[in-house]
C-alpha positions in Angstrom: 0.0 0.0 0.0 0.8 3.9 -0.6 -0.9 7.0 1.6 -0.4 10.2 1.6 -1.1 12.1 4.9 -2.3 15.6 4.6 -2.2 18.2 6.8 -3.7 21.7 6.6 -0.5 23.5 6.5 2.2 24.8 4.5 4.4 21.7 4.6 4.8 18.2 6.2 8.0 16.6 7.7 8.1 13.3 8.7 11.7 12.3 10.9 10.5 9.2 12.6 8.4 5.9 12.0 8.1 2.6 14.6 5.7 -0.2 14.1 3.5 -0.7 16.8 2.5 -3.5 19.1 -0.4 -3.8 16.9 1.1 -4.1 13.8 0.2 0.0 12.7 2.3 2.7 12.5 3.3 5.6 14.8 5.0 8.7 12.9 6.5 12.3 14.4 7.8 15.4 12.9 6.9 18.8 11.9 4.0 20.6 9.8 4.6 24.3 8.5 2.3 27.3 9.3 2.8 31.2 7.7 2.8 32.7 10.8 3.9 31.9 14.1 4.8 29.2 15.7 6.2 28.6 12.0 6.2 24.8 12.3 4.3 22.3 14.8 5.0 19.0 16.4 2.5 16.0 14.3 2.1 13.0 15.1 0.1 10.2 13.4 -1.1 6.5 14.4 -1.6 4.3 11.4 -3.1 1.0 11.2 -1.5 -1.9 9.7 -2.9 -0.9 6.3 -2.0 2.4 6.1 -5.0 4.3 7.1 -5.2 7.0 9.2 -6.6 6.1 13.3 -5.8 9.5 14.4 -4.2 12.4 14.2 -2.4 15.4 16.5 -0.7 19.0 16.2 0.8 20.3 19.3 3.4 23.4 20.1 4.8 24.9 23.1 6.7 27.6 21.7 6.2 30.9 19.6 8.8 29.9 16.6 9.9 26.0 15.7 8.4 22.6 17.3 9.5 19.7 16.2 9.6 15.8 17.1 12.6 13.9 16.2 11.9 10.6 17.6 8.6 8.6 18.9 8.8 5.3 20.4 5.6 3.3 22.0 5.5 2.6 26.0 4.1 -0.3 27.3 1.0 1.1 28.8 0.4 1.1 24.8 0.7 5.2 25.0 3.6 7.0 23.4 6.9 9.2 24.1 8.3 11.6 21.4 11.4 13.3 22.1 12.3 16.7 19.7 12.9 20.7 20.3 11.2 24.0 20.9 12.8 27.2 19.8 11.3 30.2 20.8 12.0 33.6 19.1 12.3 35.9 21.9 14.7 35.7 23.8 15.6 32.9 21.7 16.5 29.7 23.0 15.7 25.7 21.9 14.6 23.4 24.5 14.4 19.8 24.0 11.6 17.8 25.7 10.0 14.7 26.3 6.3 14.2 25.8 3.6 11.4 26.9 0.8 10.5 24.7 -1.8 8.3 25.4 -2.9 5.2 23.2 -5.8 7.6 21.9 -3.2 10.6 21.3 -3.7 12.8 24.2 -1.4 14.7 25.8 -0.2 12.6 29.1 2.3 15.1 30.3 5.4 17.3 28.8 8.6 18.7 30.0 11.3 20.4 28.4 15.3 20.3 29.1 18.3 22.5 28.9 21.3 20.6 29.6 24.0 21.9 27.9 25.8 25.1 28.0 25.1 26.0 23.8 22.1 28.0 23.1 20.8 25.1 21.4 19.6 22.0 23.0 17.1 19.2 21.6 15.8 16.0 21.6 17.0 13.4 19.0 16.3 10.2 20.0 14.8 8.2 23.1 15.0 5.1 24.3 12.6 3.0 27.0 14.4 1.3 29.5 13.2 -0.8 32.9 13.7 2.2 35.2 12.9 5.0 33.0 14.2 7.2 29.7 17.1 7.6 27.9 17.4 10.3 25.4 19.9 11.5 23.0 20.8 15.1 23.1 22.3 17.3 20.5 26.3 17.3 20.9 27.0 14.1 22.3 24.6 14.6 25.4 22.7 11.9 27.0 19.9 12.9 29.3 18.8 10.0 31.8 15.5 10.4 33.2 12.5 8.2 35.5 9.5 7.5 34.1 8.2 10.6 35.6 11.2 12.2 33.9 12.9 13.7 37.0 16.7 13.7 35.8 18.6 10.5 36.9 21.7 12.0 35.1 23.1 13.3 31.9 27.0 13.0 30.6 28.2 14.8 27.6 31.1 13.0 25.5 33.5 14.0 23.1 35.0 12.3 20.3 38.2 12.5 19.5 39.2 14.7 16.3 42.0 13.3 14.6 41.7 12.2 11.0 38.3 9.9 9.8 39.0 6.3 9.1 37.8 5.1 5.9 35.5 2.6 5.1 35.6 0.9 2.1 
């Protein structure tokens, strides 16, 4: 099968697909607007053919929202990870976000963590004891499941010269 998801907005952005526990499809990213916020977090709950069980736009912030990364919990509901930017004073947030199965918002919260102006969300993962997210610039954040920090350690790579693959 083929579908097209549409979106009254000026412009759709998909960054992230997972298959659900039953067999469907959960998606996050970004729709555009002409005025502010300028884009919007979406997500969207497919079902195993393709077709369209529900829908969501949320934002937080008065410029850019976007989800990076959606994984399913196993209370069936949903976490998405991502940024907020906000114009003024400008600053991006990551933050974590808890949807129910039906697409609800459970609960959000954002993060600043490092010392950069810029900070976001990139990918999560579910563990036994709680969260782990991937941060922009080597970052990972470590939270509970009611996403009090645990901890968060940055790491550098070193710099000397790229190894090839061939």
């Amino acid at each position: 099968w083929s579908k097209a998801i549409q979106y009254p907005a000026t412009g759709c952005h998909l960054n992230y697909i997972q298959q659900t526990i039953d067999s469907g499809y959960i998606l996050t990213g970004m729709v555009g607007a002409a005025g502010p916020p300028y884009s919007r977090i979406c997500v969207a709950k497919l079902d195993l053919n393709g077709n369209l069980q529900w829908s969501t736009i949320l934002t937080n912030t008065d410029a850019i929202n976007e989800g990076y990364s959606i994984k399913q919990t196993p209370d069936s509901g949903y976490i998405v990870t991502g940024w907020l930017q906000n114009n003024s004073p400008q600053y991006w947030d990551a933050f974590l976000l808890k949807l129910s199965d039906s697409g609800s918002v459970s609960w959000s919260k954002r993060y600043h963590i490092n010392s950069t102006d810029i900070c976001s969300g990139n990918d999560i993962e579910i563990e036994n004891d709680g969260y782990l997210c991937y941060l922009n610039f080597g970052t990972l954040l470590k939270t509970d499941f009611l996403v009090n920090i645990l901890w968060n350690k940055s790491f550098s790579f070193s710099s000397g010269p790229p190894s090839y693959i061939y």
